[in-house]
Structure formats: C-alpha cells, structure tokens
N, C-alpha and C positions, 0 to 999 in steps of 0.2 A: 347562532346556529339554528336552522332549521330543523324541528321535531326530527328524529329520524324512525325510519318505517323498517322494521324488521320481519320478511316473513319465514314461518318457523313453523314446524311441528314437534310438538313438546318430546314424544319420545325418541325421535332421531339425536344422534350424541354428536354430529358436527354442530345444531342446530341447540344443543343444550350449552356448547362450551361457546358458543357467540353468545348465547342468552346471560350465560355468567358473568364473561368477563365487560359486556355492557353494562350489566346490574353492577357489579363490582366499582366497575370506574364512574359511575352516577350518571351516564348517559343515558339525556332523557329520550325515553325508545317508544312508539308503540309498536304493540308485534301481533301480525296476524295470522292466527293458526288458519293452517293451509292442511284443504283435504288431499295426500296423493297421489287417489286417487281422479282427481278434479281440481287439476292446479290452475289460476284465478290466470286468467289473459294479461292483466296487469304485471303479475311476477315474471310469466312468459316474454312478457315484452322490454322488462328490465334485464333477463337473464334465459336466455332462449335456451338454454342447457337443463332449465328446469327441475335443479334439485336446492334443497333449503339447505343452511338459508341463505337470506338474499337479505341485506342492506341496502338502504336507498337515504344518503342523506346528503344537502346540498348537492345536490345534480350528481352526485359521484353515486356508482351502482358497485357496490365490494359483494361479488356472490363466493368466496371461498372461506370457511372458518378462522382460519388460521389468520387469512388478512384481515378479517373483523375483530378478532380477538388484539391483534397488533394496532390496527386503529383503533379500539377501545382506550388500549392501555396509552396509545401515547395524547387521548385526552387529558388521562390521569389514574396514574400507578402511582398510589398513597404509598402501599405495602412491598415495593418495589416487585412486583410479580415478573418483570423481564430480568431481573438478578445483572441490571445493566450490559446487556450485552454476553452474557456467556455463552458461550458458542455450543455447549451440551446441553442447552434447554432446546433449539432446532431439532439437534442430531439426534435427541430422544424421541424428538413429537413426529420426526422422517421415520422414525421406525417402527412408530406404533401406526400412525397412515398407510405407512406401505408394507411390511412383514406382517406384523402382526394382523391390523385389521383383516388382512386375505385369509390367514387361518382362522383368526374369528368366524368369520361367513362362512367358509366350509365347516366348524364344528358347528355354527347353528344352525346352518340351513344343509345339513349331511347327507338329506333326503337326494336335494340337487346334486349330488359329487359321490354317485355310489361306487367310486373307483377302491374309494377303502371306505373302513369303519369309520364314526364317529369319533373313539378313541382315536383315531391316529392323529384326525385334525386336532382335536385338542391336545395330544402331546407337543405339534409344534408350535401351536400358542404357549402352552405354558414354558415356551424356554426364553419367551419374557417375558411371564411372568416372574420365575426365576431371576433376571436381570434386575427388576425391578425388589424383589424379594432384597437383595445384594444391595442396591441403593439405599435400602432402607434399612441396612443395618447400622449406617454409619447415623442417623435419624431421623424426626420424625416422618420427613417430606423428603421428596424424590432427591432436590436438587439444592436445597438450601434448608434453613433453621426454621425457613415460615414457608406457606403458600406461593406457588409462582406457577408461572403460566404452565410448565412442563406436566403440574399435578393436576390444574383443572382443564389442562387439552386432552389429558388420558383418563382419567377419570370415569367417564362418561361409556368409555370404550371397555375398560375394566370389569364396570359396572356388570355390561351385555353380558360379558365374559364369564362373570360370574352368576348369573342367573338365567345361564341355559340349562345349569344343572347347582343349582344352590349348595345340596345333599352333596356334591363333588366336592364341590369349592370348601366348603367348610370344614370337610375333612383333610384337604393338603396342609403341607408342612407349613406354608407362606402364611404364618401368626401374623407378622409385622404388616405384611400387604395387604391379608384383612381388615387388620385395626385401620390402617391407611381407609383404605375403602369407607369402613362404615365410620370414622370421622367426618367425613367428605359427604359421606350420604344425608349424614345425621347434622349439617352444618346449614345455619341459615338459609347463606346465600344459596346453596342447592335447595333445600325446601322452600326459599322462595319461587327461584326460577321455576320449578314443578309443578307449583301451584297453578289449579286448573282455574280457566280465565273463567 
C-alpha cells in the first residue's frame, strides 16, 4: 500500500476522529495540517467540497469521517472497535452528526442564532447528553465493555460541547459522561493525535 496522505486540521472533530482511528489501526499516514482559511489546490482538487478531512490513498480519495474511520478499521481492528457489526454504533454516530451536532453550533456559535438564548440551544444538546449519560450507566463505554468506534466518533463532538462553557459542564449531573470524557481526553491515542506536528 501506498503511504496514505491525510489532510486535516487538528482542532476540527471530524478531522480528529479520522486522525484516531488511523493511528489506532497502525496506518501508516502522513497528514497535512491545512490552513481554512487558505485550503491548498491539491485538497481542492481531491475533494472540491473542501472541508477536512480528506484521505488520499492508492488512487482512492475518502473525504467523509466516518468512511475513513471505516476504511481505517477494516485495515485492522485489533480491539474490535466496529463491535462486528452492531447496528447501534451507526444509529448512535446518525445522531450525534445530524441532532446533536446542529445544537452544538447554535449553543456555540449563539451570537449567529439570536432567535433565542444560548441556554436554550444547549438544553437541546444536552438531551443527548442525557442519552448518553443512560448508556453509560450500564458501563464504562457507550456501546461495549472496551473502546469502539461509536466512542471515538463522539468524543471529539462532546468534547466542543463541553468546553463552550467548562464551569457548565462540570457542574451537571452527567458524573459517568464526564469521567467518559476525560478518560478519552487523558488517553494516549488522543494525546497523540493532538500533538502539534
């Protein structure tokens, strides 16, 4: 296989959960941090849609997260992160892409959406949060007894979530889904991906 070429901006969270699950499955990757506002003609010309990231390996061009993270894992999923097939690790990562992430962006960026307060967008985030609070009663990880794709495709998304207003977060009832968090924050593979190049 051909080196593959990943472009990426470290703090985007589509863009952190391709970085993981690459690193994760031992594909060897280079990745080149892309300014947004001055995306390189080359990525343009791989993925005319021009948002990160974008994979490029053996002639194949994968620019969506989720299909990176899937061709990562069917290199090699030691830890079995796709929980072979279980049809609630999709159904979970459909709802944090499409519900949730939409109130994430209005509670962060509230400025743009002065229809209501800040609060309100973050009330309808946190009803999955709550969901997730729920998963995690039964333990440690969203969907299984170890790490799987469902916890490092949300993760990243959580994260943002959590530190529009840290002093919020810290104070909710969701104990479980913090410790979740900062297990994940405080784990290798995340503090490698993050590490600045």
């Amino acid at each position: 296989m051909n080196e593959a070429l990943l472009y990426s901006f470290r703090r985007c969270p589509y863009a952190m959960r391709a970085r993981l699950a690459l690193r994760y499955s031992g594909v060897a990757v280079r990745i080149l941090e892309v300014s947004l506002k001055a995306k390189p003609a080359e990525m343009l010309a791989l993925s005319p849609k021009g948002t990160v990231p974008v994979l490029s390996v053996n002639g194949q061009v994968i620019d969506e997260s989720l299909a990176i993270m899937q061709w990562a894992l069917a290199q090699n999923d030691p830890d079995d992160w796709l929980l072979q097939g279980e049809p609630r690790v999709l159904a979970l990562i459909m709802e944090n892409d499409q519900a949730f992430k939409h109130h994430l962006d209005q509670y962060k960026y509230a400025e743009r959406y002065p229809q209501q307060p800040m609060e309100f967008y973050r009330a309808q985030g946190e009803v999955f949060l709550q969901r997730l609070e729920g998963l995690l009663a039964q333990r440690d990880y969203l969907l299984a007894d170890h790490l799987s794709l469902a916890d490092v495709a949300l993760a990243p998304f959580v994260r943002q979530f959590a530190h529009v207003d840290r002093e919020w977060f810290a104070a909710t009832p969701y104990r479980r889904l913090q410790d979740w968090l900062r297990r994940f924050l405080e784990s290798p593979l995340f503090i490698a991906v993050m590490a600045r190049p």
